[in-house]
C-alpha positions as a Markdown table, in Angstrom:
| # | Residue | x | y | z |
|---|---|---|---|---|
| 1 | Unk | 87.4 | 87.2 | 136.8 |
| 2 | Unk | 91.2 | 87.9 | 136.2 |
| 3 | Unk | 91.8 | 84.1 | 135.1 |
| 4 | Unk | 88.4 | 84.7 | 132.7 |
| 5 | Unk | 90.6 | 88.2 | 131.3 |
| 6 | Unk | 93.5 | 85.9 | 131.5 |
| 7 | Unk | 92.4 | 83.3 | 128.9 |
| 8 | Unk | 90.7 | 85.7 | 126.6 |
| 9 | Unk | 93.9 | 87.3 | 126.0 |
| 10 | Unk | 95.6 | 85.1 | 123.8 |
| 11 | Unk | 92.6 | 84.9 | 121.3 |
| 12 | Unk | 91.9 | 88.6 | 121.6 |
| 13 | Unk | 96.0 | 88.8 | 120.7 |
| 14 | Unk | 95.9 | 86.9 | 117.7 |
| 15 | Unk | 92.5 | 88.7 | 116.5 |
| 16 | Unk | 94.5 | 92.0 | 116.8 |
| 17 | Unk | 97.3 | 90.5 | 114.6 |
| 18 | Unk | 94.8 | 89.0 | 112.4 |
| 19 | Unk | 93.7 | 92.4 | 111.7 |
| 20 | Unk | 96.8 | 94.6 | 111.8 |
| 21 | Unk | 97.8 | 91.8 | 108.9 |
| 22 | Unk | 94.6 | 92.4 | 106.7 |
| 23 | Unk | 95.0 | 95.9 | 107.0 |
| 24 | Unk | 98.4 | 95.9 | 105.5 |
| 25 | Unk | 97.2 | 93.7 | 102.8 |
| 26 | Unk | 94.2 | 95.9 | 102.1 |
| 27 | Unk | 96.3 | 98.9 | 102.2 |
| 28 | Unk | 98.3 | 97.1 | 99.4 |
| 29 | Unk | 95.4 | 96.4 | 97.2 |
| 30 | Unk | 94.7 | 100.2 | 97.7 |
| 31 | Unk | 98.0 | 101.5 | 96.8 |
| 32 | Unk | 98.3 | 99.0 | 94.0 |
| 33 | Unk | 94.5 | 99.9 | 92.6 |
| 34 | Unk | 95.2 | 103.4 | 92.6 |
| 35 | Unk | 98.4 | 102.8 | 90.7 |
| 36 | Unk | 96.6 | 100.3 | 88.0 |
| 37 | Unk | 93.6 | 102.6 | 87.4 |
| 38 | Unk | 96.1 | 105.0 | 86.1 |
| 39 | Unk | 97.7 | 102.3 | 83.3 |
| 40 | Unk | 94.3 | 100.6 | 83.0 |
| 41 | Unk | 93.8 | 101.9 | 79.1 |
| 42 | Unk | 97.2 | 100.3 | 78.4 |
| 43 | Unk | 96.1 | 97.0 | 80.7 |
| 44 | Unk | 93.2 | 96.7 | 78.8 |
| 45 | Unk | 95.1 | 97.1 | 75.0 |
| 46 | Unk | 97.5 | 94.4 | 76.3 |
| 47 | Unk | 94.5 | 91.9 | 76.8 |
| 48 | Unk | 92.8 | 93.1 | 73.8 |
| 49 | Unk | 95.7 | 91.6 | 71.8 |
| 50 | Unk | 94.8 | 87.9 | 71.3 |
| 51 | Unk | 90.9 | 89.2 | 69.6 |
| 52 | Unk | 93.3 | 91.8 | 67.2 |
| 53 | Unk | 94.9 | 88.7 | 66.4 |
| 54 | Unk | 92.4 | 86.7 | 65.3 |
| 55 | Unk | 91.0 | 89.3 | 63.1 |
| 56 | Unk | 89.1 | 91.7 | 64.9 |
| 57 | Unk | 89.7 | 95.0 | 65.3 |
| 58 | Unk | 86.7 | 96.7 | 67.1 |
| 59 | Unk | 84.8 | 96.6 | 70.7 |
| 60 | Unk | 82.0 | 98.5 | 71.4 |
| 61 | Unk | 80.3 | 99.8 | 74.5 |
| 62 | Unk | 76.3 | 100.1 | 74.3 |
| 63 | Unk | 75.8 | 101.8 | 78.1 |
| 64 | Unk | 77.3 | 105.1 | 78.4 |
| 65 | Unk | 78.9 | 104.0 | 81.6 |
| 66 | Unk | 80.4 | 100.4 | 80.4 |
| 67 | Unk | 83.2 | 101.5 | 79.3 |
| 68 | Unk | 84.5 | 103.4 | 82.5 |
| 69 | Unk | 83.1 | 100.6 | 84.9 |
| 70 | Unk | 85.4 | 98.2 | 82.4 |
| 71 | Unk | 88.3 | 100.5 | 83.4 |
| 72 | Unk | 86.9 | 100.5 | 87.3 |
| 73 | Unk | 87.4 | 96.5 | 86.3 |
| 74 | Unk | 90.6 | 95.8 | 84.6 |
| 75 | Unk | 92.3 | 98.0 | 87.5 |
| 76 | Unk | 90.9 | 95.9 | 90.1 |
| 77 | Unk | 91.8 | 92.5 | 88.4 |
| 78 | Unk | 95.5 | 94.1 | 88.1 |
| 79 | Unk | 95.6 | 95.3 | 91.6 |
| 80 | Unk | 94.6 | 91.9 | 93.0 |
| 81 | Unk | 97.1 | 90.0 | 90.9 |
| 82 | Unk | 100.3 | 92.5 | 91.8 |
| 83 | Unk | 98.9 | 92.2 | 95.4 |
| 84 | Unk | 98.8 | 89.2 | 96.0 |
| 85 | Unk | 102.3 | 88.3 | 97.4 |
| 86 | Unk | 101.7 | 90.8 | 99.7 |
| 87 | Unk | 98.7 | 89.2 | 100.9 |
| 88 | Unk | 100.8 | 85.7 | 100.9 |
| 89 | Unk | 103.3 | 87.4 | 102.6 |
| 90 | Unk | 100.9 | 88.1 | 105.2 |
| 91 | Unk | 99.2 | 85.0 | 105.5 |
| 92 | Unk | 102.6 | 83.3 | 106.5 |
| 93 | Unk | 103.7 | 86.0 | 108.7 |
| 94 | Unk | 100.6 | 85.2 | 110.7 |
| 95 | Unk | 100.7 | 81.5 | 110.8 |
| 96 | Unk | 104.3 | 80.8 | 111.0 |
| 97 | Unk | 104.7 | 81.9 | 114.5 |
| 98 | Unk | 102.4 | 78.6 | 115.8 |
| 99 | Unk | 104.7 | 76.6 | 113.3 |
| 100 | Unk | 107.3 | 74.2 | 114.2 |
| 101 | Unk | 110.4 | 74.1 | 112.0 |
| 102 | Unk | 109.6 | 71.6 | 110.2 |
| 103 | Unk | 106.3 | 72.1 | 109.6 |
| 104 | Unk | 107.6 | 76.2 | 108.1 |
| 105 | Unk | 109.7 | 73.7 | 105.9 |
| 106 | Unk | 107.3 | 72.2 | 104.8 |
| 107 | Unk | 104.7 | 74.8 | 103.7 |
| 108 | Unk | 106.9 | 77.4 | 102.6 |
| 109 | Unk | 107.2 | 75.1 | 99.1 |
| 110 | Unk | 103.6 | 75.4 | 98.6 |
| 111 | Unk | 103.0 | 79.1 | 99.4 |
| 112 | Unk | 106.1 | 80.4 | 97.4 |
| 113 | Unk | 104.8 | 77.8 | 94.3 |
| 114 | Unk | 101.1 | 79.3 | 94.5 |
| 115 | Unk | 102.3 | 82.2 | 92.3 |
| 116 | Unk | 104.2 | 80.7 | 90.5 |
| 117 | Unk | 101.5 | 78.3 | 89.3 |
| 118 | Unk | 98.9 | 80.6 | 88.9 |
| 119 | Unk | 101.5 | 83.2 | 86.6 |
| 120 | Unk | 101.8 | 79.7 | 84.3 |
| 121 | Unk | 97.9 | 79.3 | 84.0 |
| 122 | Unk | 97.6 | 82.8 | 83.5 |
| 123 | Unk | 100.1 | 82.7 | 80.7 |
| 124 | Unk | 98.6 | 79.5 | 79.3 |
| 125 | Unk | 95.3 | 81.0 | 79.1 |
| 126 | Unk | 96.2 | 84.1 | 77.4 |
| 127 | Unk | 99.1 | 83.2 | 74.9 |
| 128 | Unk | 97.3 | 79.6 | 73.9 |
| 129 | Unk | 93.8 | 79.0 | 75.2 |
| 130 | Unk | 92.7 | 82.1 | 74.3 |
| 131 | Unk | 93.5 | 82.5 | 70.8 |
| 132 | Unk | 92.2 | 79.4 | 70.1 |
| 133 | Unk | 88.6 | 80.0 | 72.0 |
| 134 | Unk | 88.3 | 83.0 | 69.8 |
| 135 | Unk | 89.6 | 82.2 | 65.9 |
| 136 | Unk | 87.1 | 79.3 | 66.8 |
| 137 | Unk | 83.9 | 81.0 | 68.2 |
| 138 | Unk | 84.6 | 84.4 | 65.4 |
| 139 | Unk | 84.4 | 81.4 | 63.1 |
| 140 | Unk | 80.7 | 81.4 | 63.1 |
| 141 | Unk | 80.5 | 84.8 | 61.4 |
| 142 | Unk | 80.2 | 84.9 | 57.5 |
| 143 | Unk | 76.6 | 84.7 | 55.4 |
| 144 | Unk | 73.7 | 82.9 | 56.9 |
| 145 | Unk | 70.7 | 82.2 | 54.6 |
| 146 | Unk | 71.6 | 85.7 | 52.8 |
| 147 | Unk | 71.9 | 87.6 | 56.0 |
| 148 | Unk | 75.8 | 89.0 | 56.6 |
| 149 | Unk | 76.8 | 87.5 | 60.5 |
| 150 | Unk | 79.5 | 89.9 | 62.2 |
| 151 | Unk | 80.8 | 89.5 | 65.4 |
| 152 | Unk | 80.7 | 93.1 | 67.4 |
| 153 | Unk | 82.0 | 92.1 | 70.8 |
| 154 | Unk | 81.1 | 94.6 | 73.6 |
| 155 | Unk | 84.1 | 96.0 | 75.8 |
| 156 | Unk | 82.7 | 94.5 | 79.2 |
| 157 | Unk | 81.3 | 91.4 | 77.9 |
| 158 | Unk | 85.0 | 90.7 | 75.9 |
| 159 | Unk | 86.6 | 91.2 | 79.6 |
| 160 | Unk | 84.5 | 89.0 | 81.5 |
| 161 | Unk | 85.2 | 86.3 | 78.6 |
| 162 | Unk | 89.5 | 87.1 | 79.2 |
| 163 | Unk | 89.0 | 87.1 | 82.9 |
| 164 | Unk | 87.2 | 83.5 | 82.6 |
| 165 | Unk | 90.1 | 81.9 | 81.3 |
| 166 | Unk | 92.9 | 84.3 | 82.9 |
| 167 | Unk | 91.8 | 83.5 | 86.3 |
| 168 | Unk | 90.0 | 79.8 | 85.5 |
| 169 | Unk | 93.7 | 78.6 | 84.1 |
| 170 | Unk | 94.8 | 80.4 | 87.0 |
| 171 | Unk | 93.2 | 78.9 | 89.5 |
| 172 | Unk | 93.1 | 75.7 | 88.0 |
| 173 | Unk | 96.4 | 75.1 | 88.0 |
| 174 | Unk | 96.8 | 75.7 | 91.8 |
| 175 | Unk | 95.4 | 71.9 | 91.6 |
| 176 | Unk | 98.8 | 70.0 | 92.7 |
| 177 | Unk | 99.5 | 72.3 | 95.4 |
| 178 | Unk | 96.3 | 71.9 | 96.9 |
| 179 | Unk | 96.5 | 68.0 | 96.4 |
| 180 | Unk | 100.0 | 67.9 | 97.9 |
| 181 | Unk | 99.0 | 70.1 | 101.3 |
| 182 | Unk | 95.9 | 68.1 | 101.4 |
| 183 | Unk | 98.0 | 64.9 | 101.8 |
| 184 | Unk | 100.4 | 66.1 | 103.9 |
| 185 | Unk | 97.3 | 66.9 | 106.2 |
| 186 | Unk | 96.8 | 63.3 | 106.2 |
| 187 | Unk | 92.9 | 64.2 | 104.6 |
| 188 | Unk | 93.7 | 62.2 | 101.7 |
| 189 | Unk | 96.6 | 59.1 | 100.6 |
| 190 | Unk | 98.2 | 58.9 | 97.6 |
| 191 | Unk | 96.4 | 55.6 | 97.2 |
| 192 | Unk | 93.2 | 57.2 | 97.2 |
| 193 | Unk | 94.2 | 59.7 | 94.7 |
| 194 | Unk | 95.1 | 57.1 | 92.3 |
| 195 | Unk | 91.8 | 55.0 | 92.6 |
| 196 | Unk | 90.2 | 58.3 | 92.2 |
| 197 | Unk | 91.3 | 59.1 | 88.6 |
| 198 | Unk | 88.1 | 58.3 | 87.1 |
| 199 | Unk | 86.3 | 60.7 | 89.8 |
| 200 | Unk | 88.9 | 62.9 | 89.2 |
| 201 | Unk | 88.6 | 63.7 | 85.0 |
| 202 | Unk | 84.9 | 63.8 | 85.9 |
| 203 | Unk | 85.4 | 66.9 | 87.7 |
| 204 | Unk | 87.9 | 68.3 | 85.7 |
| 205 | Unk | 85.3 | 68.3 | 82.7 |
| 206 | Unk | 83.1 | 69.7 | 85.6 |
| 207 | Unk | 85.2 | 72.4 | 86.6 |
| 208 | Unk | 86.1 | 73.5 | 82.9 |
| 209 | Unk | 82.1 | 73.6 | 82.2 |
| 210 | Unk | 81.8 | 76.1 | 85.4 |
| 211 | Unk | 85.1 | 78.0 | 84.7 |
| 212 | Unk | 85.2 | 78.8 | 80.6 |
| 213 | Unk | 82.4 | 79.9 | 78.4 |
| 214 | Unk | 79.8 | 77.0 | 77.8 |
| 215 | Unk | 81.9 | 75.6 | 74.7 |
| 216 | Unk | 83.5 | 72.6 | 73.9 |
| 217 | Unk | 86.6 | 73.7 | 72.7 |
| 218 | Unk | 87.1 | 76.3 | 75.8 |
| 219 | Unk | 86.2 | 73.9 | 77.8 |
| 220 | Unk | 88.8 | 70.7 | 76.5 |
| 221 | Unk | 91.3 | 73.3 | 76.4 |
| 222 | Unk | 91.3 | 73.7 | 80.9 |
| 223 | Unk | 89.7 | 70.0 | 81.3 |
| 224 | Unk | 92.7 | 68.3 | 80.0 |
| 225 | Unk | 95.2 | 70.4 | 81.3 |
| 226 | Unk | 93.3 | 69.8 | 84.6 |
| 227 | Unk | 93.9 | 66.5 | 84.4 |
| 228 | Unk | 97.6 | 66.4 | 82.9 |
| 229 | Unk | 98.3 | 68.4 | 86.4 |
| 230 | Unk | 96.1 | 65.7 | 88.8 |
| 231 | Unk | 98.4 | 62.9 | 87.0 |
| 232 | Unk | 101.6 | 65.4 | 88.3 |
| 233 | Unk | 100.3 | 65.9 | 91.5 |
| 234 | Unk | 100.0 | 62.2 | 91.9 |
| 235 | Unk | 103.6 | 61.9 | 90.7 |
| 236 | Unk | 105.0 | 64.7 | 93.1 |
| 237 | Unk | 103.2 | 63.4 | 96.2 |
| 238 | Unk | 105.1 | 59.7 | 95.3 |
| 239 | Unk | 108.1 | 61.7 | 94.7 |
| 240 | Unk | 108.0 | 63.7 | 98.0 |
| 241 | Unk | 106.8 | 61.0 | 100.1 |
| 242 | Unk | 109.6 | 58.6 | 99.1 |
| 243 | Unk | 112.0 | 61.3 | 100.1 |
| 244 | Unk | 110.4 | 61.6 | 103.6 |
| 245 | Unk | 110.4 | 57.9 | 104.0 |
| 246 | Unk | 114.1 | 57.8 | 103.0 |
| 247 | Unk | 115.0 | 60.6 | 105.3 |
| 248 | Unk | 113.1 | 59.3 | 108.8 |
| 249 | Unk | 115.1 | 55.6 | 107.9 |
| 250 | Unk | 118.3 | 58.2 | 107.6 |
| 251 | Unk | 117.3 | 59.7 | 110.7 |
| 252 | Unk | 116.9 | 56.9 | 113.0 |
| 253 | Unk | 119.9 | 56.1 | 115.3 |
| 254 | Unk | 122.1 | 53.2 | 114.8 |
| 255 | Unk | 121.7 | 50.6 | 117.6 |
């Protein structure tokens, strides 16, 4: 019975690690929602600004609660994105301790370059995809057989559009790292990646259709970023493994 308790421990160890780690992170997406629902009027008038630059100059709210729940919203899209290094933070606190050195060198690249990335498609999104997807979609207002077409945006569904792209370039852009760690894995080669180009601006155009609103233009604008960044990723992962292979031949002792 003892050598039963005995081997449960470890596992029952990490699971209480596991858990004292998520509840920091949690307490972090707490502390930083309670802090963003206080700024989430001037939150929302800083994402607001690409749709007052293209011309418009009024949201409105049809449900009597829309407008708070897009408050509730826009502070929990903040407090997850000001969070998250805490939550990476966390993540490698917990894994690192099963790492070997060389192994923390290698990951720590990746996991300090997932913010980084994501802050880039972020800013992409909002300072040049953005603007574009709207002067052209506001473009279809105007006269229509006699009848005056105006665009009147509601608050929530104008959000949900922003969020789209914010966390679609976003996350799309996270597309090298994940190709890099999924070679260094050994799951996939670097001549695979290259016979899968094809394959692979297929499923950008795929995940552009899934990502942005169901538009050509929103959708060109992540689908061939997507695939500028798989043609990086290919040249990174050439890059990196050159270096490895010229630092083992460094490394081997002279006979």
């Amino acid at each position: 019975m003892s050598e039963i308790d005995d081997s449960k421990m470890p596992l029952l160890d990490h699971l209480i690690e596991l858990r004292r780690r998520l509840l920091w992170s949690f307490l972090a997406l707490a502390i930083a929602f309670g802090i963003s629902i206080y700024f989430a009027r001037p939150i929302f008038g800083f994402l607001v600004q690409p749709l007052l630059a293209s011309g418009q100059t009024k949201l409105i709210y049809t449900a009597i609660f829309e407008a708070f729940f897009v408050e509730i919203k826009v502070a929990f899209f903040a407090a997850a994105f000001f969070s998250f290094p805490v939550f990476a933070t966390q993540l490698w606190r917990f894994v690192a301790p099963g790492l070997y050195s060389k192994e923390k060198r290698a990951f720590l690249p990746f996991l300090l370059a997932t913010p980084i990335l994501f802050t880039v498609g972020a800013a992409m999104a909002y300072y040049m995809a953005i603007p574009v997807a709207l002067t052209y979609l506001l473009g279809f207002g105007g006269n229509v057989g006699g009848v005056e077409q105006e665009a009147l945006p509601g608050v929530d569904n104008y959000l949900n559009f922003v969020m789209k792209f914010i966390f679609g370039f976003g996350i799309s852009f996270l597309l090298p790292v994940l190709l890099m760690l999924l070679e260094r894995a050994g799951i996939v080669t670097l001549e695979q990646l290259r016979g899968a180009r094809r394959y692979a601006i297929v499923g950008a155009f795929a995940i552009a259709a899934v990502l942005t609103p169901p538009d050509v233009v929103s959708q060109l604008l992540l689908a061939i970023p997507l695939c500028i960044l798989y043609e990086l990723a290919i040249i990174t992962i050439w890059f990196t493994r050159r270096r490895r292979s010229t630092g083992e031949v460094a490394e081997e002792p002279a006979i």
